[in-house]
Chimera marker file (.cmm) of the C-alpha trace (Angstrom):
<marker_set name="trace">
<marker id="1" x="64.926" y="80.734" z="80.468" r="1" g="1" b="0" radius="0.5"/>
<marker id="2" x="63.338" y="79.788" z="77.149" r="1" g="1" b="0" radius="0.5"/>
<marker id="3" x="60.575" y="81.524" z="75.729" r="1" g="1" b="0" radius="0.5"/>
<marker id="4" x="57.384" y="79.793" z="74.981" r="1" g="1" b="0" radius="0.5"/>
<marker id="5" x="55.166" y="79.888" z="72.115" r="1" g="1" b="0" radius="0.5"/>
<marker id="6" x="52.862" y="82.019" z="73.934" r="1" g="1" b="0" radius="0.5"/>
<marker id="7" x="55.631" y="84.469" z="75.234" r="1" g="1" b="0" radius="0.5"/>
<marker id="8" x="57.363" y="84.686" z="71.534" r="1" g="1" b="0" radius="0.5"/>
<marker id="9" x="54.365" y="85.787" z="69.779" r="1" g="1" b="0" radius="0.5"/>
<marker id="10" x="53.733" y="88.099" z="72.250" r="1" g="1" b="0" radius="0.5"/>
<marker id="11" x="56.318" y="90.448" z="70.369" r="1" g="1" b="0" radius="0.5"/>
<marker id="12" x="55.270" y="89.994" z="67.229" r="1" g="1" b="0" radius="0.5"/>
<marker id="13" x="52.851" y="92.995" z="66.726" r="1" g="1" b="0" radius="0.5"/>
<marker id="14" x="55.783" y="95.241" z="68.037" r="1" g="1" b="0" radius="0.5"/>
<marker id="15" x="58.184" y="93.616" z="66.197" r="1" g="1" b="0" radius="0.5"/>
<marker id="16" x="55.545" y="93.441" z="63.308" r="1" g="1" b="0" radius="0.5"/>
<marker id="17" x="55.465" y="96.956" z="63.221" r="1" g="1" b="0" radius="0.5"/>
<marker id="18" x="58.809" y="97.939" z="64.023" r="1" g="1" b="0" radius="0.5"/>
<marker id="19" x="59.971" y="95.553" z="61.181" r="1" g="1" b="0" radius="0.5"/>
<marker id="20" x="57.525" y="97.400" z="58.820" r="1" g="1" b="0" radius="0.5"/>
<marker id="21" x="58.731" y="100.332" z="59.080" r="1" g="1" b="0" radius="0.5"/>
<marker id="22" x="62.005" y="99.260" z="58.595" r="1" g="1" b="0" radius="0.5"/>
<marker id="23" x="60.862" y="97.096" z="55.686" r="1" g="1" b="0" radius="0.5"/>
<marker id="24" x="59.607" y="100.373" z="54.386" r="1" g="1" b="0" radius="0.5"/>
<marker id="25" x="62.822" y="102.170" z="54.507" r="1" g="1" b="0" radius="0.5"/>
<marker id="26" x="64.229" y="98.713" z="52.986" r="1" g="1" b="0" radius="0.5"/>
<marker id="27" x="62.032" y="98.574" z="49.818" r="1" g="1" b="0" radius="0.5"/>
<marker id="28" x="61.817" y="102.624" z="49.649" r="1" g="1" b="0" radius="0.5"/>
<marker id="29" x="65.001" y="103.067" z="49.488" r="1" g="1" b="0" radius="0.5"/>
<marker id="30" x="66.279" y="100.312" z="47.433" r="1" g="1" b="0" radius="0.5"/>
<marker id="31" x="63.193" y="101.527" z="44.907" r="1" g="1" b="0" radius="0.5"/>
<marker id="32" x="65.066" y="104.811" z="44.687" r="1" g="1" b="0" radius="0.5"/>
<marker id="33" x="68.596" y="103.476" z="44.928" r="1" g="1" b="0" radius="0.5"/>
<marker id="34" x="68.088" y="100.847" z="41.911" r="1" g="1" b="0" radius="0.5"/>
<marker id="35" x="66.548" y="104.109" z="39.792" r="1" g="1" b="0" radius="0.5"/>
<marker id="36" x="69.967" y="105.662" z="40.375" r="1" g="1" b="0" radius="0.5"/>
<marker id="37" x="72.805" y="103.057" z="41.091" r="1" g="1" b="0" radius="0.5"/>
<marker id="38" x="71.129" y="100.916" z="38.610" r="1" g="1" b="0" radius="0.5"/>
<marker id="39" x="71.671" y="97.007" z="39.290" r="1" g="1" b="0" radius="0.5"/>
<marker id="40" x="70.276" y="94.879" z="42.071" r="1" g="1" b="0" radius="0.5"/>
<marker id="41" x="72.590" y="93.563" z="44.268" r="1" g="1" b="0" radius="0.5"/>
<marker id="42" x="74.129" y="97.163" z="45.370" r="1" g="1" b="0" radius="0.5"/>
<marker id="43" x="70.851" y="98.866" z="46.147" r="1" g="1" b="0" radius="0.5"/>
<marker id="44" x="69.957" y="95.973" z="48.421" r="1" g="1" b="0" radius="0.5"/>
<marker id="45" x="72.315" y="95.434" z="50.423" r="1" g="1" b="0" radius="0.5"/>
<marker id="46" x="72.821" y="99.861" z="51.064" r="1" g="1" b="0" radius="0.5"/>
<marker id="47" x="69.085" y="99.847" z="52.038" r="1" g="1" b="0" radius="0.5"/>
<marker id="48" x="69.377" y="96.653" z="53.714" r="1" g="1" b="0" radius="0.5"/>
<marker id="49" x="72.094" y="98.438" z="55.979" r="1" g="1" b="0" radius="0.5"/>
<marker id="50" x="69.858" y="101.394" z="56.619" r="1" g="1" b="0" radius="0.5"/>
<marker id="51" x="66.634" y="99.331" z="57.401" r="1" g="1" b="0" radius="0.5"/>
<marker id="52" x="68.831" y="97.515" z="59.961" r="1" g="1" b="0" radius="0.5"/>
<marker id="53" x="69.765" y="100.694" z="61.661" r="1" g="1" b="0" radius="0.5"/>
<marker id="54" x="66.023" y="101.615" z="62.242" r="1" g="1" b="0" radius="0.5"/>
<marker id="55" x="65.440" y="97.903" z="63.187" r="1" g="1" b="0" radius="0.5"/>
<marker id="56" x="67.921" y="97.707" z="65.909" r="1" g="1" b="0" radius="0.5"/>
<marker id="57" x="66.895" y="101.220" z="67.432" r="1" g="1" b="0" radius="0.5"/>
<marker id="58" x="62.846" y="100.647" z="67.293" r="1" g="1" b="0" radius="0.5"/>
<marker id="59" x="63.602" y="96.814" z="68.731" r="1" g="1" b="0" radius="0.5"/>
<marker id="60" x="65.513" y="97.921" z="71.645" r="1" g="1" b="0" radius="0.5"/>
<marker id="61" x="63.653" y="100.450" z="72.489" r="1" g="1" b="0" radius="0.5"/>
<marker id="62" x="60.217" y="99.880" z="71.974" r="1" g="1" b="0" radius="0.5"/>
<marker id="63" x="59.652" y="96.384" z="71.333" r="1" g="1" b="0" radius="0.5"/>
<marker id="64" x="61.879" y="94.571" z="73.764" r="1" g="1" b="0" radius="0.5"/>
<marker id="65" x="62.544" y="97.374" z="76.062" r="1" g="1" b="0" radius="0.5"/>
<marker id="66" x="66.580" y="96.966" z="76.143" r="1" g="1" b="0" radius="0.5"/>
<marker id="67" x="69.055" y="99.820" z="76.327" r="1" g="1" b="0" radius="0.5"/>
<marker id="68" x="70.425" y="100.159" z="72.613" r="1" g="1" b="0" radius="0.5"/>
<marker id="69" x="73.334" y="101.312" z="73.925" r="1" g="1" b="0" radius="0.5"/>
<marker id="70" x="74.520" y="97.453" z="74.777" r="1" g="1" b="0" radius="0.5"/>
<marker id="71" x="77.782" y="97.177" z="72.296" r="1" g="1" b="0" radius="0.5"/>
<marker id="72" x="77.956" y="93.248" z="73.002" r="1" g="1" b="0" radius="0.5"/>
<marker id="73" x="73.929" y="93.640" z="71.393" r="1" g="1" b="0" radius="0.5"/>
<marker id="74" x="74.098" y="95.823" z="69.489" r="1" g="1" b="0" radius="0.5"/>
<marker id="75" x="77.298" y="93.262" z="68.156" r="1" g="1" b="0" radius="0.5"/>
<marker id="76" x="75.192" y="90.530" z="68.152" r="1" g="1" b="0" radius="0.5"/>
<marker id="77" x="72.492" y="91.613" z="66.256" r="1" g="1" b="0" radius="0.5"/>
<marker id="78" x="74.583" y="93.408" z="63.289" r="1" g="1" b="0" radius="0.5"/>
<marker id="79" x="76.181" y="89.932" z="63.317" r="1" g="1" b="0" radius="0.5"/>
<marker id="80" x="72.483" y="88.099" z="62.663" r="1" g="1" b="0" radius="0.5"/>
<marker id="81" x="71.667" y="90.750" z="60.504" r="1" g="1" b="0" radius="0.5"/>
<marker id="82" x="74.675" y="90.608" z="58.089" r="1" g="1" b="0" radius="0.5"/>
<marker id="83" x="73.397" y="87.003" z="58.267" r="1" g="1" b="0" radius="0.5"/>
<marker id="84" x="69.716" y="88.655" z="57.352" r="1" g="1" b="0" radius="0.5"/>
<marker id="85" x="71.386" y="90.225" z="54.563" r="1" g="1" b="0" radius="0.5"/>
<marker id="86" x="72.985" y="87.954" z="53.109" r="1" g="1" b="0" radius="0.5"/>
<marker id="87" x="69.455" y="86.058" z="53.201" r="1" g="1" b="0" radius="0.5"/>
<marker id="88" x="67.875" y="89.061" z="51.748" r="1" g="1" b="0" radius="0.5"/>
<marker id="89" x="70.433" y="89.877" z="49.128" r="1" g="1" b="0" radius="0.5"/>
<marker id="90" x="70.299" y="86.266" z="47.966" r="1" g="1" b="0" radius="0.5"/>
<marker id="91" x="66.511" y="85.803" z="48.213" r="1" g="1" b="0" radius="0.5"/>
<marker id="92" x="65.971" y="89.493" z="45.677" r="1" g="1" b="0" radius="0.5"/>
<marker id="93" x="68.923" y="88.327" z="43.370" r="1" g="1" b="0" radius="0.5"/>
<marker id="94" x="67.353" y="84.824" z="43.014" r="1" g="1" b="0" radius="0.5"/>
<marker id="95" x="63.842" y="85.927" z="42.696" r="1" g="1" b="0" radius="0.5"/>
<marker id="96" x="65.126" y="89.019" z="40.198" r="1" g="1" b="0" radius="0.5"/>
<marker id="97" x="67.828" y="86.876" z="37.851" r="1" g="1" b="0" radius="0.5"/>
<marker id="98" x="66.586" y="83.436" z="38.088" r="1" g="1" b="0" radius="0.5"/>
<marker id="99" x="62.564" y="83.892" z="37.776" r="1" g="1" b="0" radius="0.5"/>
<marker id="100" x="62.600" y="87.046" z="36.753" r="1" g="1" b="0" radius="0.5"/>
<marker id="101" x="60.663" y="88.882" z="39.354" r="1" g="1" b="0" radius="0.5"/>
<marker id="102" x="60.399" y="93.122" z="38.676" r="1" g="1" b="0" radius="0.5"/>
<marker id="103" x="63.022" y="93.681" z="40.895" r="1" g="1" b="0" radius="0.5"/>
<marker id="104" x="60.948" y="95.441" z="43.657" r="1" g="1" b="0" radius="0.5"/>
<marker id="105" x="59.044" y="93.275" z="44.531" r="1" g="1" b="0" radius="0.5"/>
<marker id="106" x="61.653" y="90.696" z="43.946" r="1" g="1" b="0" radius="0.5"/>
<marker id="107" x="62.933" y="92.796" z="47.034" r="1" g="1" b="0" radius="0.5"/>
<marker id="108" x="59.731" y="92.477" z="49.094" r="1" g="1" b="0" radius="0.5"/>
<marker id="109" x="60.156" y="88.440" z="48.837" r="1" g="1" b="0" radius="0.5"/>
<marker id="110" x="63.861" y="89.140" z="49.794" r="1" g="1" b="0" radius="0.5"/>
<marker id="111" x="62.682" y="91.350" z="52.882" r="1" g="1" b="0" radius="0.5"/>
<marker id="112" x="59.543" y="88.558" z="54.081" r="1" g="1" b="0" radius="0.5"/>
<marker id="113" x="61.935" y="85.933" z="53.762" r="1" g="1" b="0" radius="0.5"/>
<marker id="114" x="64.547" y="87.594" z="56.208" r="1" g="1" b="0" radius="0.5"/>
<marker id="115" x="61.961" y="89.174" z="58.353" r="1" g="1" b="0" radius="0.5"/>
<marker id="116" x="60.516" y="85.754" z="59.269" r="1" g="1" b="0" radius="0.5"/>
<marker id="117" x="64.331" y="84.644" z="60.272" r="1" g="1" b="0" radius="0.5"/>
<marker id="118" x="65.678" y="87.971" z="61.838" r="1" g="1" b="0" radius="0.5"/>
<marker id="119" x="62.086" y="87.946" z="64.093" r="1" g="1" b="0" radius="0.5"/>
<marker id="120" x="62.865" y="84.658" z="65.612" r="1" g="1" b="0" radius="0.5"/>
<marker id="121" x="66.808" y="85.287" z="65.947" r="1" g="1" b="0" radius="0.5"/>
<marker id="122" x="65.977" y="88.246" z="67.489" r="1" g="1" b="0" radius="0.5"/>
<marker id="123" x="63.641" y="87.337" z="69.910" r="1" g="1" b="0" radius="0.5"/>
<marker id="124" x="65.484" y="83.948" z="71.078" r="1" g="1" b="0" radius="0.5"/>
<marker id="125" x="69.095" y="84.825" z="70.694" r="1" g="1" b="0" radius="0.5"/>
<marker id="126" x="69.794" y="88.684" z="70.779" r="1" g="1" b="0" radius="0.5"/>
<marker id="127" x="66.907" y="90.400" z="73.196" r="1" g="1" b="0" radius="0.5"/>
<marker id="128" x="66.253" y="87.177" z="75.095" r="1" g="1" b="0" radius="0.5"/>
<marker id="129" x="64.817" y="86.767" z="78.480" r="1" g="1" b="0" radius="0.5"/>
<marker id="130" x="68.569" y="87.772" z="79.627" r="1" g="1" b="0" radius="0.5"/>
<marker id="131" x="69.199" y="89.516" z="76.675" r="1" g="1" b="0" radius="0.5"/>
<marker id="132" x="71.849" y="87.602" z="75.374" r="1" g="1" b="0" radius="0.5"/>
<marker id="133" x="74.224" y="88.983" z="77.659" r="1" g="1" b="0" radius="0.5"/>
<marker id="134" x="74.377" y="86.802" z="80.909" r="1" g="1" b="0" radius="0.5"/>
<marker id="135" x="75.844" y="83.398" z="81.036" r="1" g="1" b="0" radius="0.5"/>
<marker id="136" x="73.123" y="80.637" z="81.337" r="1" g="1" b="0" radius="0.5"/>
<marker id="137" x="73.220" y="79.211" z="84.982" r="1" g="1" b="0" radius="0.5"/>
<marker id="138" x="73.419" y="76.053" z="83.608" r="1" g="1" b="0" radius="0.5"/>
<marker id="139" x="76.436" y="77.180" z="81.626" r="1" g="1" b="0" radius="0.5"/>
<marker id="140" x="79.781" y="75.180" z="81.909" r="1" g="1" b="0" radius="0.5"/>
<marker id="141" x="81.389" y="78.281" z="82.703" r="1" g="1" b="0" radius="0.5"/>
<marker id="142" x="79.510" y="77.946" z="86.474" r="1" g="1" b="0" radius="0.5"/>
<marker id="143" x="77.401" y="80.854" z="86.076" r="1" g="1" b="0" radius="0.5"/>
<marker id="144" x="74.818" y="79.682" z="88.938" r="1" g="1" b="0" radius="0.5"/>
<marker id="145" x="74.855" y="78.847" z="92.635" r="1" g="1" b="0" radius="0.5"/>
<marker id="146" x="77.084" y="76.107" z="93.578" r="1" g="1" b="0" radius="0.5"/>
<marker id="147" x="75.211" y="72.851" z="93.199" r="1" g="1" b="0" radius="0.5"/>
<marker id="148" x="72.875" y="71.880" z="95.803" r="1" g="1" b="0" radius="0.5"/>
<marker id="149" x="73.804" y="75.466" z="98.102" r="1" g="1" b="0" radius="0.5"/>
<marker id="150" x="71.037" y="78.627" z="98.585" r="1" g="1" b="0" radius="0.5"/>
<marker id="151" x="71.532" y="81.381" z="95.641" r="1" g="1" b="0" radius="0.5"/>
<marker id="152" x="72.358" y="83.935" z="98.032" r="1" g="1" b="0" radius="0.5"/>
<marker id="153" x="69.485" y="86.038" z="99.062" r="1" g="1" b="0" radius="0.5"/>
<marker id="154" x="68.497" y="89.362" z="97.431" r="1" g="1" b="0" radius="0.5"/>
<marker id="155" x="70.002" y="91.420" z="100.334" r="1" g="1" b="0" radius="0.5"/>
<marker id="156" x="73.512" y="89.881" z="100.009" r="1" g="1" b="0" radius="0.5"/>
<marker id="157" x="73.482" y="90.770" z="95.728" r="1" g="1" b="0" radius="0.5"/>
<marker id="158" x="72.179" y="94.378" z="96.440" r="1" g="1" b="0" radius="0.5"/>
<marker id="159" x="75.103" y="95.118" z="98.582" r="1" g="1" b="0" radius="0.5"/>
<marker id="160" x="77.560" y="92.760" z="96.733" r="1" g="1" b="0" radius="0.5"/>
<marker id="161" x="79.994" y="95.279" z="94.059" r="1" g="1" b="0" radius="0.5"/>
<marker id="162" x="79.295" y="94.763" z="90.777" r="1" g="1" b="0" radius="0.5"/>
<marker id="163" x="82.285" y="93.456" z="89.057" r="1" g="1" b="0" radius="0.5"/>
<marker id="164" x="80.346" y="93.127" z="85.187" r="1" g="1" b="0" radius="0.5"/>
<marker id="165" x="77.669" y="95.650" z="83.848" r="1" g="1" b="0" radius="0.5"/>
<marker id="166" x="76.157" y="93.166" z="82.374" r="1" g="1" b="0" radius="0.5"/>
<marker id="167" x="76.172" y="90.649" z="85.830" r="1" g="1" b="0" radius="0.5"/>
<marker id="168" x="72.500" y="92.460" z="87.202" r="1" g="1" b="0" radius="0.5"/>
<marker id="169" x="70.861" y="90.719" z="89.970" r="1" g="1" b="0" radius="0.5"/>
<link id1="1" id2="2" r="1" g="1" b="0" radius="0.2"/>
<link id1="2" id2="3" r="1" g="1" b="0" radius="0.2"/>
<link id1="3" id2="4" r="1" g="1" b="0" radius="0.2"/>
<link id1="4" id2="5" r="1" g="1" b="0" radius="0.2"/>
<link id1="5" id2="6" r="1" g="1" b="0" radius="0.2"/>
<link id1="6" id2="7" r="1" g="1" b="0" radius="0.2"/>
<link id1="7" id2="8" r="1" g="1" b="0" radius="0.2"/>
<link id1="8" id2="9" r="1" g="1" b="0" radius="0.2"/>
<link id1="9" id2="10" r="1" g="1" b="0" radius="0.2"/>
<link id1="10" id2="11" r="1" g="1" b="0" radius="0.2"/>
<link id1="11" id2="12" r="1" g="1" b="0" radius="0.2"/>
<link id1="12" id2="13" r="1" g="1" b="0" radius="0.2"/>
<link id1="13" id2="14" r="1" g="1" b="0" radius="0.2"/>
<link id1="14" id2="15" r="1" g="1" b="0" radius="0.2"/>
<link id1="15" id2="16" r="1" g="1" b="0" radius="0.2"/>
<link id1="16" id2="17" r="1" g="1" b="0" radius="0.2"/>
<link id1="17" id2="18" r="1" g="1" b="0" radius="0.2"/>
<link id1="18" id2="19" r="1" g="1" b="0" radius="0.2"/>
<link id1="19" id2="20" r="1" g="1" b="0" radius="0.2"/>
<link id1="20" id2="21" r="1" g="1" b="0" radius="0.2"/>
<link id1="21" id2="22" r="1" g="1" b="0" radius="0.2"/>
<link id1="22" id2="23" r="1" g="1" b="0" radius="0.2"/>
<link id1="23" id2="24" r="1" g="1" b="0" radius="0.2"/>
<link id1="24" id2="25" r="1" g="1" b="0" radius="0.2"/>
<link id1="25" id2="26" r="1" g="1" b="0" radius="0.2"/>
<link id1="26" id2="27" r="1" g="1" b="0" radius="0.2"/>
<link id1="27" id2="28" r="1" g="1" b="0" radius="0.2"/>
<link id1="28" id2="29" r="1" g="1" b="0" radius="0.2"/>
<link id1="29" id2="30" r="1" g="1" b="0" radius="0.2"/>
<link id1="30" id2="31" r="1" g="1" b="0" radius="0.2"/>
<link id1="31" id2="32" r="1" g="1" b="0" radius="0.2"/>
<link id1="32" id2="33" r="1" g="1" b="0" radius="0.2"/>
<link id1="33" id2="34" r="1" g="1" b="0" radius="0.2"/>
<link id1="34" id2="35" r="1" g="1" b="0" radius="0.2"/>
<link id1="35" id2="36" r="1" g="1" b="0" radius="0.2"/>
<link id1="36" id2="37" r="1" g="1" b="0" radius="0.2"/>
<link id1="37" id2="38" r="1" g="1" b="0" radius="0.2"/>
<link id1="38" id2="39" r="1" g="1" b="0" radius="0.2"/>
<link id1="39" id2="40" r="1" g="1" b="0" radius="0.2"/>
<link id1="40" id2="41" r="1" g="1" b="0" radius="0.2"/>
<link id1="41" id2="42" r="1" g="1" b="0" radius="0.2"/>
<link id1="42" id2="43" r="1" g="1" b="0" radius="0.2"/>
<link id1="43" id2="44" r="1" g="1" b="0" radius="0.2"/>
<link id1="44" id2="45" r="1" g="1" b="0" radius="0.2"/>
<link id1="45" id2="46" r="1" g="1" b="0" radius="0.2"/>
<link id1="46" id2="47" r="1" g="1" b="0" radius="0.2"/>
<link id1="47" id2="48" r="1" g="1" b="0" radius="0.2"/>
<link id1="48" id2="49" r="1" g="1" b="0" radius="0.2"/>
<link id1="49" id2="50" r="1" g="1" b="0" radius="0.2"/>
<link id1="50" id2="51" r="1" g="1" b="0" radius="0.2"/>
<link id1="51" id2="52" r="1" g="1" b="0" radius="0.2"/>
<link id1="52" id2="53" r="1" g="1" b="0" radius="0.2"/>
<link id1="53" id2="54" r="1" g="1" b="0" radius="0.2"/>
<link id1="54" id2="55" r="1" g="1" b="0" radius="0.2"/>
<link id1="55" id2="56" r="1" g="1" b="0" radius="0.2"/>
<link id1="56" id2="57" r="1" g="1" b="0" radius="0.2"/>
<link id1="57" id2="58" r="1" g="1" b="0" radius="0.2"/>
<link id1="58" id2="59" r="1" g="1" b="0" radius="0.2"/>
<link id1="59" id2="60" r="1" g="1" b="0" radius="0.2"/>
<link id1="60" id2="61" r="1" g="1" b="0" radius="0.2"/>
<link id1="61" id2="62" r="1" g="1" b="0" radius="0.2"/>
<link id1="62" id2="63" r="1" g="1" b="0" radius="0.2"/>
<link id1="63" id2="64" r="1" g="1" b="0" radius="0.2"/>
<link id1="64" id2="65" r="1" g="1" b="0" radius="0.2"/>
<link id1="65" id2="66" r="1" g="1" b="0" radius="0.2"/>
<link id1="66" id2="67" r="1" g="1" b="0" radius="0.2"/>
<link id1="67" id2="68" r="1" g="1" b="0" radius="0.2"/>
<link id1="68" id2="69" r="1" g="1" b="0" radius="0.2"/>
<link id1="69" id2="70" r="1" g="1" b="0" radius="0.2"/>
<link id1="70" id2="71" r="1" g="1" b="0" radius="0.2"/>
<link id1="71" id2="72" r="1" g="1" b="0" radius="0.2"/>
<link id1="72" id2="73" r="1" g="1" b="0" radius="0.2"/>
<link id1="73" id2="74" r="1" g="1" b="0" radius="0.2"/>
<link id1="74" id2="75" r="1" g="1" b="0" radius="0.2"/>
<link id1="75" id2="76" r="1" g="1" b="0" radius="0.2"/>
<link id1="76" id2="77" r="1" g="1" b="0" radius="0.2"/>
<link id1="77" id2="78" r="1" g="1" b="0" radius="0.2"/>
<link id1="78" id2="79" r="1" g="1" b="0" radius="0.2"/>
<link id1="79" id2="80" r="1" g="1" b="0" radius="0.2"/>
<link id1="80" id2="81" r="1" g="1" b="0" radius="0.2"/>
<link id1="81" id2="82" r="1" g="1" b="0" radius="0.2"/>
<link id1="82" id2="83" r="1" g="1" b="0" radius="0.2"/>
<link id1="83" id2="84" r="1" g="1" b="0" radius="0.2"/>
<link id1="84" id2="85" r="1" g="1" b="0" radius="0.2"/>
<link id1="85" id2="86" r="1" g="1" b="0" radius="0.2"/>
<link id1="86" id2="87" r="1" g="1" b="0" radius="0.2"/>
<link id1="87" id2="88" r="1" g="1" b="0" radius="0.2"/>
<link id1="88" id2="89" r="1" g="1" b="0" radius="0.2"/>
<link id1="89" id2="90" r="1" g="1" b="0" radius="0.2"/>
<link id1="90" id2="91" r="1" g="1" b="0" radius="0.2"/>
<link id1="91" id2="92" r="1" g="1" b="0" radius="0.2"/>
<link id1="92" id2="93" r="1" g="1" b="0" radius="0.2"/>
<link id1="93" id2="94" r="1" g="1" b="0" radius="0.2"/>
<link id1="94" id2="95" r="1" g="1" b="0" radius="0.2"/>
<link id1="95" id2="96" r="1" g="1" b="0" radius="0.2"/>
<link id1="96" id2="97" r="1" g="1" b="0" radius="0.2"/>
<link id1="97" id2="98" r="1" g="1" b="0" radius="0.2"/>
<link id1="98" id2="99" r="1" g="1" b="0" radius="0.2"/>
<link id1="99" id2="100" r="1" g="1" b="0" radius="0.2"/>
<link id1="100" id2="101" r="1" g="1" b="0" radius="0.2"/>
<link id1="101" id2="102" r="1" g="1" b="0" radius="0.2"/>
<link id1="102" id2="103" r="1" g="1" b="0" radius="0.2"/>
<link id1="103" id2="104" r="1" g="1" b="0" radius="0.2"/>
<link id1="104" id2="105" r="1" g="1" b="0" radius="0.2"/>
<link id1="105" id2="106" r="1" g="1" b="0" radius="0.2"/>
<link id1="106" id2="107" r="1" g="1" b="0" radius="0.2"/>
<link id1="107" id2="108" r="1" g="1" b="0" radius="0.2"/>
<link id1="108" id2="109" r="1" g="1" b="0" radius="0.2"/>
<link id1="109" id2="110" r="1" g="1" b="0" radius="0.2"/>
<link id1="110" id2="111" r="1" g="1" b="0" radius="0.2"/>
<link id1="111" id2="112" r="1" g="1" b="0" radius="0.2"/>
<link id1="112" id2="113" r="1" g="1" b="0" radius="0.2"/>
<link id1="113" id2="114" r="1" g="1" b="0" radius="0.2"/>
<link id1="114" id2="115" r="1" g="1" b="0" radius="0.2"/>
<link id1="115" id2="116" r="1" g="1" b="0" radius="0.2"/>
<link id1="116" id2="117" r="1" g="1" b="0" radius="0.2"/>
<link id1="117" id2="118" r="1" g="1" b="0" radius="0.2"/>
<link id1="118" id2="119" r="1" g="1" b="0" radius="0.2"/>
<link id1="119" id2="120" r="1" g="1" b="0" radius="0.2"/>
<link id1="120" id2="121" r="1" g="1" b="0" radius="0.2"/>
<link id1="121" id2="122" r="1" g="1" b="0" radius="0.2"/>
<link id1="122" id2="123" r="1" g="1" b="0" radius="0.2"/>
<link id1="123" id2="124" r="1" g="1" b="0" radius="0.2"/>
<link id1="124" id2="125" r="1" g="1" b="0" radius="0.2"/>
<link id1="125" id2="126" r="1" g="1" b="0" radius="0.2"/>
<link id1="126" id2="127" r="1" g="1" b="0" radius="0.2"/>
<link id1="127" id2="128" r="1" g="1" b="0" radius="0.2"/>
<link id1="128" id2="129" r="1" g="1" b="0" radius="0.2"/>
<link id1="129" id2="130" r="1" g="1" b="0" radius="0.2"/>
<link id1="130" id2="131" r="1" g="1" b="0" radius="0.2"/>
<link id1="131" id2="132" r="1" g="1" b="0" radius="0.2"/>
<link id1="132" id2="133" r="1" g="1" b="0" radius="0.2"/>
<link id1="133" id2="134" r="1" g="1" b="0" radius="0.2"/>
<link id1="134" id2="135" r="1" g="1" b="0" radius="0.2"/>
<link id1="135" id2="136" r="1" g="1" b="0" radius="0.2"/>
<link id1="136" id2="137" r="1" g="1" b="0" radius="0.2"/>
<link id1="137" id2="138" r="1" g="1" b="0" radius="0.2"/>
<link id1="138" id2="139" r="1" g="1" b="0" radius="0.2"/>
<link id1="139" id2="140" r="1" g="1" b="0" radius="0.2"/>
<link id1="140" id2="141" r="1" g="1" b="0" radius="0.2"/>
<link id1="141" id2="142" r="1" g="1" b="0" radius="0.2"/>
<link id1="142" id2="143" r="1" g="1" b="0" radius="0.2"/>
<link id1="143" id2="144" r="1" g="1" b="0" radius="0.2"/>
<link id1="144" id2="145" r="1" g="1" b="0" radius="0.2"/>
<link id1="145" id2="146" r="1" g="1" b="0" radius="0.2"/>
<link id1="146" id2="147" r="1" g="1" b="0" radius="0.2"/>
<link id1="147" id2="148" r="1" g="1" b="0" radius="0.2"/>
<link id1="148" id2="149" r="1" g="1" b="0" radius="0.2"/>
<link id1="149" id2="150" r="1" g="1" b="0" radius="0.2"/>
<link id1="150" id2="151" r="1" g="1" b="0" radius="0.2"/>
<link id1="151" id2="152" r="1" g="1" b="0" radius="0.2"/>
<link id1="152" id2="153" r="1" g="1" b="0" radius="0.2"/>
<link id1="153" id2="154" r="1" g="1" b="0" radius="0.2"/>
<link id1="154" id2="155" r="1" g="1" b="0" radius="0.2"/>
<link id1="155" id2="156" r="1" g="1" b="0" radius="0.2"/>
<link id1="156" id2="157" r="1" g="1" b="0" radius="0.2"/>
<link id1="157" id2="158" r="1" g="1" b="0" radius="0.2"/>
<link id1="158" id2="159" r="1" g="1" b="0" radius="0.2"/>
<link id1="159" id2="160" r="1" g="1" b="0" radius="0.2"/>
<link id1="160" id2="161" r="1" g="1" b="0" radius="0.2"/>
<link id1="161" id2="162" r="1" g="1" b="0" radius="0.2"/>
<link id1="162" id2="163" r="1" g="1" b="0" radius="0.2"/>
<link id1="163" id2="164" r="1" g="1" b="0" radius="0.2"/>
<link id1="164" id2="165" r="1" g="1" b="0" radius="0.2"/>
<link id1="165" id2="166" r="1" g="1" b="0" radius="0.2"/>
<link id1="166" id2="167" r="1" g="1" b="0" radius="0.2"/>
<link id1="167" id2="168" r="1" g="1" b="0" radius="0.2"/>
<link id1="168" id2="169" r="1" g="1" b="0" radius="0.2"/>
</marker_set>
C-alpha cells in the first residue's frame, strides 16, 4: 500500500517535532563537541550518531506507533541514516570549508538538508504502511493469495500458527 500525499504529511508534525528534538541534540551537541574535539567533520558525525538514537526511539514510538524493538527496523533505518549522515556530514563540511559558513550553522544546513531526506525515507521505506517488514503481495516472492483464489478468511489466519513474527494477519 502506498501512501498518499495526504497520508504522508499527516506525520509530519510528529515527525516535525520528533526530528527537532533530535536536531537539537544534533546541533547542541556538535556546538559543544567542536569547542572540545576541535574540527568539523568529527563532531558531526558523534552528534549525528546520538541525534539518530533519539530519532529512531521518538519515531517508533510516538510518531509511527511501531515497536522499536524490530531489529530488521531498527536495521533498516541505521542503514538510511548512515546514508543521512553521510548527507549531513557532507552538507556541514561543504557549507563550512567551501563557503565558509560559521560552522554551526553550517551544521543546521547539514541537519535541514538530511531531515528533509530521512522524513521521506522514513515514512515510505522504514515505518511504512507494513512497516517495511512484510513482503508486498505483489512481490515475486508470492507473498499474496494465489491468483484469482479467496485470501482465506480472517477465521482461518487467527487459528493458522504463526511461522514469522513479522507474518501478522
Amino acid at each position: 500500500m502506498r501512501h498518499t500525499l495526504g497520508a504522508t504529511l499527516a506525520y509530519a508534525p510528529g515527525y516535525t517535532l520528533a526530528g527537532g528534538l533530535a536536531a537539537a541534540v544534533d546541533i547542541g551537541g556538535f556546538h559543544w563537541l567542536a569547542g572540545h574535539l576541535g574540527g568539523v567533520l568529527g563532531p558531526a558525525i558523534l552528534s549525528f550518531a546520538a541525534a539518530a538514537v533519539v530519532n529512531y526511539t521518538l519515531s517508533s514510538l510516538w510518531v509511527y506507533r511501531r515497536g522499536w524493538r524490530s531489529w530488521r527496523r531498527a536495521g533498516l533505518f541505521l542503514l538510511f541514516a548512515g546514508l543521512g549522515l553521510g548527507l549531513n556530514a557532507g552538507v556541514t563540511w561543504w557549507l563550512a570549508a567551501v563557503l565558509q559558513v560559521y560552522p554551526t550553522l553550517a551544521k543546521a544546513g547539514g541537519v535541514a538538508t538530511a531531515f528533509g531526506v530521512n522524513f521521506l525515507v522514513n515514512t515510505h521505506l522504514v515505518f511504512g504502511a507494513d512497516g517495511g517488514l512484510r513482503p508486498r503481495p505483489d512481490a515475486a516472492c508470492g507473498g499474496g493469495p494465489p491468483s484469482g483464489g479467496p485470501a482465506r478468511p480472517p477465521a482461518a489466519r487467527a487459528g493458522a500458527p504463526r511461522r514469522w513474527p513479522w507474518a501478522r494477519g
